[in-house]
C-alpha positions as CSV (number, residue, x, y, z in Angstrom):
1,X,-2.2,37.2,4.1
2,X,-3.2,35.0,6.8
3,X,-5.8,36.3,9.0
4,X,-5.9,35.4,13.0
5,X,-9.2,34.5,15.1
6,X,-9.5,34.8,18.1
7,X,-10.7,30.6,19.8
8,X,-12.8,32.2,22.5
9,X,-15.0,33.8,19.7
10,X,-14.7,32.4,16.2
11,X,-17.2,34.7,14.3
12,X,-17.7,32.5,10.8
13,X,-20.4,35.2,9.4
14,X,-18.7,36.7,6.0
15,X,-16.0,33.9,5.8
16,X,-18.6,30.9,5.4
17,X,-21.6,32.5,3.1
18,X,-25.0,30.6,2.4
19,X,-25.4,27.7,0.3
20,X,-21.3,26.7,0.7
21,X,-20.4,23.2,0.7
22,X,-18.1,23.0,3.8
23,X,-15.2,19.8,4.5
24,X,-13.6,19.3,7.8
25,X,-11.0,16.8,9.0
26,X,-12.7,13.2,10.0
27,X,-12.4,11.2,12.8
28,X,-9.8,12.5,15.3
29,X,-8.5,15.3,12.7
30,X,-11.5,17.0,12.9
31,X,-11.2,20.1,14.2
32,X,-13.3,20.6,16.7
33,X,-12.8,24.4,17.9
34,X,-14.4,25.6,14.4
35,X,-17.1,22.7,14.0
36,X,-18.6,23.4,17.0
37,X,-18.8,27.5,16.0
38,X,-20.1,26.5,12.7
39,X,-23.4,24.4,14.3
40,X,-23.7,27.1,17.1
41,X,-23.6,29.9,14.4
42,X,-25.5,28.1,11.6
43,X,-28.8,30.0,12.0
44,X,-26.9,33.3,10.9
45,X,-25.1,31.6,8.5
46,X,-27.6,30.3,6.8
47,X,-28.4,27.1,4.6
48,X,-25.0,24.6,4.3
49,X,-23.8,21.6,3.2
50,X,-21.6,19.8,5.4
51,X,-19.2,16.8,3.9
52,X,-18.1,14.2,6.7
53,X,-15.6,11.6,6.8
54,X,-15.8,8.8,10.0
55,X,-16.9,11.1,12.8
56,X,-16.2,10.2,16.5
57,X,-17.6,13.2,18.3
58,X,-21.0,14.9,19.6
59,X,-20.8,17.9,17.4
60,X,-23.8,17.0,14.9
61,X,-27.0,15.6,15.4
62,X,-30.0,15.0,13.8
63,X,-31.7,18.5,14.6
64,X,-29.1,20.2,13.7
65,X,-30.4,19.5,9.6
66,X,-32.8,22.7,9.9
67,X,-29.7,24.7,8.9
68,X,-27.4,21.8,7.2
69,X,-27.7,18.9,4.9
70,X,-25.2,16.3,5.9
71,X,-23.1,13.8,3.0
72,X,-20.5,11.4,3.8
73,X,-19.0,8.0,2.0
74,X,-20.1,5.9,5.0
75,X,-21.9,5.9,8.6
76,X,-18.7,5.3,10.3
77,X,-19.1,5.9,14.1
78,X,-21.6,9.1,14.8
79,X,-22.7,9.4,11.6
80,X,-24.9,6.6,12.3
81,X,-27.0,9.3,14.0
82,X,-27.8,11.0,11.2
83,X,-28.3,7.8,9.3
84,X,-30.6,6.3,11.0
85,X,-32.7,9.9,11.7
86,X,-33.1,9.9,7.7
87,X,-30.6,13.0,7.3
88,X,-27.1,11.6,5.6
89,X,-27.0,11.2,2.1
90,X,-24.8,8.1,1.3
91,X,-21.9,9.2,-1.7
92,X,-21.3,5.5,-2.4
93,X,-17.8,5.1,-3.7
94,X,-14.8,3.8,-3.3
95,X,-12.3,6.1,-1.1
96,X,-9.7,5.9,-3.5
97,X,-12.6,8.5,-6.1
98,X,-12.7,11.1,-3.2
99,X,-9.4,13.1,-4.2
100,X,-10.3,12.9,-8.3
101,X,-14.4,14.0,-7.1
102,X,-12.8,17.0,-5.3
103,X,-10.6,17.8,-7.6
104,X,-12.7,17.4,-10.8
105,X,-15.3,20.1,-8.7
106,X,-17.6,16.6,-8.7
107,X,-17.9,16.7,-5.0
108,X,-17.9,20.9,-4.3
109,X,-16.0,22.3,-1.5
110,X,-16.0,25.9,-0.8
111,X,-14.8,26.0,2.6
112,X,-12.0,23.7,4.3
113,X,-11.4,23.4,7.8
114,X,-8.1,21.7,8.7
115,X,-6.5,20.5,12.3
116,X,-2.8,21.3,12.3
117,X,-0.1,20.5,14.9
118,X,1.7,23.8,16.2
119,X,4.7,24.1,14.3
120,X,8.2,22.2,14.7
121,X,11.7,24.0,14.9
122,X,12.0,24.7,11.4
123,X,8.4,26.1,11.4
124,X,6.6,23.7,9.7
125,X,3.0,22.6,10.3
126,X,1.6,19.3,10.0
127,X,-1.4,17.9,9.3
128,X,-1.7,16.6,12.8
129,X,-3.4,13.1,13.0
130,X,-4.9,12.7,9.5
131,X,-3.9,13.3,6.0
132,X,-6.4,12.1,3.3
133,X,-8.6,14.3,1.3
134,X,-8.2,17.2,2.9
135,X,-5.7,19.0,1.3
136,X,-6.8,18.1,-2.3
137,X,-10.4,19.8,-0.6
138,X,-8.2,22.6,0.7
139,X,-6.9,23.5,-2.5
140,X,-10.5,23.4,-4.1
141,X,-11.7,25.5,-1.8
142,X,-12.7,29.5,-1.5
143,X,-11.6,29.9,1.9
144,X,-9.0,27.6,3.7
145,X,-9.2,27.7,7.9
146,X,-6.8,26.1,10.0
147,X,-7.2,25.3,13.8
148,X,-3.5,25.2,15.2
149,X,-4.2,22.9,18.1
150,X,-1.0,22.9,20.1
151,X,-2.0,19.1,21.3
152,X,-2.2,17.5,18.1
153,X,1.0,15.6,17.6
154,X,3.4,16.7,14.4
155,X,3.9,13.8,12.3
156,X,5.5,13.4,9.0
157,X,3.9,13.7,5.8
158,X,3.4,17.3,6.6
159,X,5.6,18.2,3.1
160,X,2.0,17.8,1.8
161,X,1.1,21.2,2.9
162,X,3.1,23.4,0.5
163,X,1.6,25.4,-1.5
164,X,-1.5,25.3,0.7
165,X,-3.2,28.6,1.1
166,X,-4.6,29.5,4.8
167,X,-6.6,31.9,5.0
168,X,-7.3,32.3,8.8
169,X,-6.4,30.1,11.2
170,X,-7.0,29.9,15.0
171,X,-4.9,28.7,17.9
172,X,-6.1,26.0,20.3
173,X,-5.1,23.6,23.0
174,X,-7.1,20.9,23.3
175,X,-7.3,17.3,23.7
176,X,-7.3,15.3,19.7
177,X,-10.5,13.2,19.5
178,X,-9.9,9.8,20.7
179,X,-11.1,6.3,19.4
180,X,-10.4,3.7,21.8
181,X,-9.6,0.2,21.1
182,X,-12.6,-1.7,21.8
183,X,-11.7,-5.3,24.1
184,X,-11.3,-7.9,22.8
185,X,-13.1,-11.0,23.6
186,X,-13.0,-15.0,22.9
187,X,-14.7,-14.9,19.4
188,X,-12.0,-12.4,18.0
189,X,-9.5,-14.3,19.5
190,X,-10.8,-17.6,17.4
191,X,-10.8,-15.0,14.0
192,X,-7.1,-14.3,14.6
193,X,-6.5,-17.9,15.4
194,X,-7.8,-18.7,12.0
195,X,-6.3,-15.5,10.3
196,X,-2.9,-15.1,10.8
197,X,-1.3,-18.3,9.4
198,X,-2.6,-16.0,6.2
199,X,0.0,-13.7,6.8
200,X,3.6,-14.5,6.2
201,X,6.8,-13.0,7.5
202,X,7.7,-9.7,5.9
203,X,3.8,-9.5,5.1
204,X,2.9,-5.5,4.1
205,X,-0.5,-5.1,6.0
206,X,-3.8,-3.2,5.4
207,X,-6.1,-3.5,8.4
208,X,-9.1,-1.3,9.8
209,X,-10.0,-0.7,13.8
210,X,-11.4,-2.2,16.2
211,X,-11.6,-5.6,18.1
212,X,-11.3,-8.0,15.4
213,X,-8.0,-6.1,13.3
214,X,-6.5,-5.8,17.0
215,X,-7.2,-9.4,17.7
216,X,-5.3,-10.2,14.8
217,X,-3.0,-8.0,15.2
218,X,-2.6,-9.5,18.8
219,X,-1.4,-12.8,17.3
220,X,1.4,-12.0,15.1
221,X,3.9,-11.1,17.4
222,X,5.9,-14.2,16.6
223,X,6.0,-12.9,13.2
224,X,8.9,-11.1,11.7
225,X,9.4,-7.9,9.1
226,X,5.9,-7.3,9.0
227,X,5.3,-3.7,6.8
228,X,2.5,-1.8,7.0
229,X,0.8,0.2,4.3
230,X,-3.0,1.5,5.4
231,X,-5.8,3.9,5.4
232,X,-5.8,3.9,9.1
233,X,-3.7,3.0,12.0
234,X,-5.0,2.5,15.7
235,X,-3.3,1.1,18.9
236,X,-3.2,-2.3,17.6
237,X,0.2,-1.4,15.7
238,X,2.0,-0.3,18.3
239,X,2.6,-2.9,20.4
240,X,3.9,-4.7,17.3
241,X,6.3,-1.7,16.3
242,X,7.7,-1.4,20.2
243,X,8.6,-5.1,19.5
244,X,10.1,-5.4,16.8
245,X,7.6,-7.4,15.0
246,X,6.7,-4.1,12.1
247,X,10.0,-2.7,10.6
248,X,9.1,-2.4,7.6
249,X,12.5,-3.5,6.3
250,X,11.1,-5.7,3.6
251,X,9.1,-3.2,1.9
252,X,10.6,-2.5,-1.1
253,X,9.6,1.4,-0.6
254,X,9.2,3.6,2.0
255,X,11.7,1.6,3.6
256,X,11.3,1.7,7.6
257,X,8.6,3.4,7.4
258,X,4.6,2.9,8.7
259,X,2.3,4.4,6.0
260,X,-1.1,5.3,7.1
261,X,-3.9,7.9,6.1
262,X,-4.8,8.4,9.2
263,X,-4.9,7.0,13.0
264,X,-7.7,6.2,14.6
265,X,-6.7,5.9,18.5
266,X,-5.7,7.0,21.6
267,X,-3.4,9.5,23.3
268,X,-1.3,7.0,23.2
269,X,-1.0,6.3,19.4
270,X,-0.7,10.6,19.2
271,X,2.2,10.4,21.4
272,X,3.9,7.3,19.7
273,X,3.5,9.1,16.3
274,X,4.8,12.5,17.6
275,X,7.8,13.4,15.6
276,X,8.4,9.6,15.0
277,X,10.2,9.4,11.4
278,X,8.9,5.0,11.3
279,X,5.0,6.6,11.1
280,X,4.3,8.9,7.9
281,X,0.9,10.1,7.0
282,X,0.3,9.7,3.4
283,X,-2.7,11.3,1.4
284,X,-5.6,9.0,-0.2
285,X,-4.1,9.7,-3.2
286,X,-0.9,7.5,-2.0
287,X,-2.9,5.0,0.3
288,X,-4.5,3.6,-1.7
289,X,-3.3,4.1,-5.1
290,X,-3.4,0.8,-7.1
291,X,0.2,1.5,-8.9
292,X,1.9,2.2,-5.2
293,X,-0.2,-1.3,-3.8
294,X,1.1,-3.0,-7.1
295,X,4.9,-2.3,-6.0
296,X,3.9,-5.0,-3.2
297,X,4.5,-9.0,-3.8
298,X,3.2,-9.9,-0.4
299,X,0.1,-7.7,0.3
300,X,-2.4,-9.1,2.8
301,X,-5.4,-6.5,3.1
302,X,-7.9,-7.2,6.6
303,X,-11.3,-6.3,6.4
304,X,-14.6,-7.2,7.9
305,X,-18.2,-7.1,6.7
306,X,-21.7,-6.9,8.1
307,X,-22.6,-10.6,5.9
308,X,-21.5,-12.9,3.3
309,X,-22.9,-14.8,1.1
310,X,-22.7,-18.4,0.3
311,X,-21.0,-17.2,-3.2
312,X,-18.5,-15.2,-1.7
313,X,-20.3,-11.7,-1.6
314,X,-19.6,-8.8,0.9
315,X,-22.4,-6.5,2.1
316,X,-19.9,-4.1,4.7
317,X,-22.6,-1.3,4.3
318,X,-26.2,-2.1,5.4
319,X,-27.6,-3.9,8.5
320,X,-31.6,-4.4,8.6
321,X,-32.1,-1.5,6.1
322,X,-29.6,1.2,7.9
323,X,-26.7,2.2,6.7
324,X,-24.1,1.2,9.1
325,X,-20.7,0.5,7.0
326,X,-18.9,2.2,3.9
327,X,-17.5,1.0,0.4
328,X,-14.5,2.8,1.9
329,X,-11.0,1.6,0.7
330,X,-12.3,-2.4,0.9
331,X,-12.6,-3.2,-3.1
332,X,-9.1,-0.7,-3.4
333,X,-7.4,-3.0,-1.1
334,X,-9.3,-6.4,-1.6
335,X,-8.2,-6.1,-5.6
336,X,-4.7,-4.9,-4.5
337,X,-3.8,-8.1,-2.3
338,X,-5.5,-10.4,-4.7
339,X,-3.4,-9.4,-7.7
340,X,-0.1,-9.2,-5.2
341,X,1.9,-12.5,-6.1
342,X,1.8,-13.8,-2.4
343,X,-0.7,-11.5,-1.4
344,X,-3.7,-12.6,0.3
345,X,-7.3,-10.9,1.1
346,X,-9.1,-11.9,4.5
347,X,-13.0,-10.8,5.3
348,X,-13.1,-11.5,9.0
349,X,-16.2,-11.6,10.9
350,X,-18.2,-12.9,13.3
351,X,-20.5,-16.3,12.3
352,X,-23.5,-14.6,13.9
353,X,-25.0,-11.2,14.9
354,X,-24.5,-9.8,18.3
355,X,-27.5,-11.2,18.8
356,X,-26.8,-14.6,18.1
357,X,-30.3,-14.8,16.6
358,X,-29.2,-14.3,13.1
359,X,-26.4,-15.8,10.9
360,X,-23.7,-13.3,9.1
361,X,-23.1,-16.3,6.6
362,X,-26.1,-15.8,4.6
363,X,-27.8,-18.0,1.6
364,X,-28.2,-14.4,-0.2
365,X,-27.3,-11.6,1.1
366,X,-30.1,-9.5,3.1
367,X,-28.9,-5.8,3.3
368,X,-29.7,-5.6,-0.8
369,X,-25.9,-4.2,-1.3
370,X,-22.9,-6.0,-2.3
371,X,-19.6,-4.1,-1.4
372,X,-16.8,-6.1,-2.8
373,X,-18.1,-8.9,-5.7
374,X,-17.6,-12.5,-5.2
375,X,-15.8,-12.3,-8.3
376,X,-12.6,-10.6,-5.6
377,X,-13.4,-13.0,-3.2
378,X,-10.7,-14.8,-1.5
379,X,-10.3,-15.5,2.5
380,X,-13.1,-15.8,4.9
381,X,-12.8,-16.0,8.0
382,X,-15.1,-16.6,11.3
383,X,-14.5,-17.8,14.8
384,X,-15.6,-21.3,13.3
385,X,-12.2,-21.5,11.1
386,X,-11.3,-19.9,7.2
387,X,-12.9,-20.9,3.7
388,X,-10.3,-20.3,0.8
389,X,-12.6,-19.3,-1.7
390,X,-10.4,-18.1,-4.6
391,X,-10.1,-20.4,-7.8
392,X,-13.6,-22.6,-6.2
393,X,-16.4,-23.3,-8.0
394,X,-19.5,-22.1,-6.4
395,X,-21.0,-25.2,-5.2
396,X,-17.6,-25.6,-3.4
397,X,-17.5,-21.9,-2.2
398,X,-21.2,-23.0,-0.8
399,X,-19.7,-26.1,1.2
400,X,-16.6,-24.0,2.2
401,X,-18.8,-21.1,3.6
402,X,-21.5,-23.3,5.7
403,X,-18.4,-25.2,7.6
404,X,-17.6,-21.8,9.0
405,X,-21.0,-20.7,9.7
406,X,-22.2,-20.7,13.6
407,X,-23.5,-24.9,13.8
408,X,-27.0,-23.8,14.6
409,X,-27.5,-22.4,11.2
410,X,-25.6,-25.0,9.1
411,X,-28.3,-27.3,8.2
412,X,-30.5,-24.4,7.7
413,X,-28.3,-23.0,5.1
414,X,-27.7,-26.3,3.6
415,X,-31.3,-26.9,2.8
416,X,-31.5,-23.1,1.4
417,X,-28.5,-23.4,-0.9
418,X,-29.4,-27.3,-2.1
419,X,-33.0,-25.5,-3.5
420,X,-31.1,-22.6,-4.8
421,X,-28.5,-24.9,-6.9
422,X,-31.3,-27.4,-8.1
423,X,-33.2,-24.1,-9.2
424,X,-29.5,-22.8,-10.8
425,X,-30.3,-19.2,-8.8
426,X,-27.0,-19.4,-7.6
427,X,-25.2,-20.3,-10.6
């Protein structure tokens, strides 16, 4: 039996107990309505441990650790709060683990807290604006509560809810997070220049958020049959879906049809997707499952990095020793283009910090973490042009890597790496 709340006054004490380890939706799924009871409440509730995704909103901060201990995969957006305040423990793997941790009882959920859209005509809930982990933490869990928030779109995918339990849910209207695109300026403009003659006509695409994947995004509409199959979605692909450019027809499944774990956007994206059978959330488990990406010839997976080294290594996690990034789904989607026949995998970034003071094309790299292995390397790719790295010898990744660092820091880099190769530290 399902058990109502009442939204005005959501009274957690004997549902959530001391010492649970509590889930709730990430980014835009999260569901506000019962976070924000459980920080204002967590004196009474006593001592909990609170598992976060990418989080966009103002509901936790740093002081809020007398009562809860905070883990996530990554400092994705306001995590970086608690990151940088000493209070997030890192879980460093790769998103594709998070399903098998949960389920296994490796990574401990007790309570789940979902955001569902209000119901369609046939009655059927769906899991709103993300499906990833959650339900596989839903169906670990003791307690299951579900915030029915009449503004969150219904989207497909929601066949991924049977056999759910729910065992109190509340009803709210409110507005969905948001995540809006960020604008896009002259360097990511250059990136895409040099990016897209990587990615071919009927093309299946992975791409994150943000300025750079919009940029890029921005400069394929000349492109045709593009297919997209992703952790994340955010405004970037509709444009390219309103004209025409995404169909998906090439795909050789899901047919038609936009795959994505979750979308990272605006009202806007909520309203495209709303009841739109070309946009289906799929679980992590489907996302970025290495036998689904395999099905794909022509996979080109868009990522970006904090640095890279002069070998080909990625450090997307740490920036002058705090944890900014996550392994996230990189290495699942790097190794999944790389081993697609025509498939190609691009690292786009900047050639230098905002800053400008310090070079992201680095002799070795400086955060002291190395996300995907220059052993997966492929494309890079800066405002300064794109160094095909796969099949090159490391002395000619070296060359390849300081023609697309920023000028200023080219002879620097030279005279680093020609010390390193007469010492052989680079190998």
């Amino acid at each position: 039996m399902t058990i109502e709340l009442q939204a005005n006054d959501v009274d957690l004490k004997g549902i959530v107990r001391a010492g649970d380890a509590v889930f709730w939706g990430q980014g835009t799924s999260e569901p506000l309505t019962l976070s924000e009871a459980l920080v204002m409440q967590r004196a009474t509730l006593g001592p909990l441990s609170i598992f976060l995704g990418a989080s966009f909103s103002s509901t936790l901060s740093p002081e809020h650790a007398d009562f809860l201990s905070f883990s996530s995969y990554g400092s994705i957006g306001s995590n970086q709060r608690l990151s940088k305040a000493g209070v997030l423990r890192v879980l460093p793997c790769h998103y594709s683990q998070i399903p098998e941790l949960i389920s296994r009882g490796e990574l401990r959920c007790d309570v789940a807290f979902l955001q569902l859209s209000a119901p369609c005509e046939t009655g059927e809930y769906s899991l709103g604006v993300g499906n990833d982990y959650m339900i596989d933490a839903a169906r670990r869990a003791r307690v299951v509560i579900a915030e029915i928030n009449e503004q969150a779109p219904w989207t497909h995918g929601s066949e991924q809810l049977a056999g759910t339990r729910i065992d109190y849910l509340v009803r709210t209207s409110r507005p969905v997070l948001e995540l809006k695109a960020q604008p896009i300026g002259e360097t990511e403009r250059q990136i895409a220049f040099h990016a897209a003659p990587y990615i071919t006509d009927g093309a299946v695409l992975e791409t994150g958020i943000g300025a750079i994947p919009d940029a890029i995004l921005s400069a394929l509409h000349a492109h045709r049959d593009l297919g997209v199959h992703t952790g994340m979605i955010g405004d970037g692909i509709i444009d390219l879906m309103e004209a025409g450019v995404v169909t998906n027809l090439r795909k050789p499944i899901d047919h038609g049809v936009t795959v994505t774990g979750v979308m990272f956007g605006s009202e806007r994206l909520f309203r495209f997707a709303h009841k739109n059978p070309a946009i289906r959330l799929s679980p992590a488990r489907y996302t970025h499952s290495p036998a689904v990406m395999a099905r794909f010839d022509n996979l080109v997976a868009i990522n970006s990095a904090v640095e890279v080294d002069l070998t080909g290594q990625v450090n997307a996690e740490v920036s002058d020793s705090a944890y900014i990034g996550a392994v996230g789904g990189q290495v699942d989607f790097v190794r999944a283009a790389t081993n697609s026949i025509h498939g190609r995998s691009i690292i786009a970034l900047p050639s230098t910090a905002k800053s400008g003071t310090r070079s992201r094309i680095v002799t070795r790299l400086t955060g002291g973490v190395t996300t995907t292995p220059r052993s997966d390397a492929d494309v890079i790719v800066t405002e300064w042009g794109a160094a095909e790295l796969r099949g090159r010898t490391i002395p000619e990744r070296v060359r390849l890597l300081i023609e697309i660092a920023h000028p200023e820091f080219r002879e620097q880099l030279e005279r680093e790496a020609h010390d390193l190769l007469r010492k052989n530290v680079l190998f």
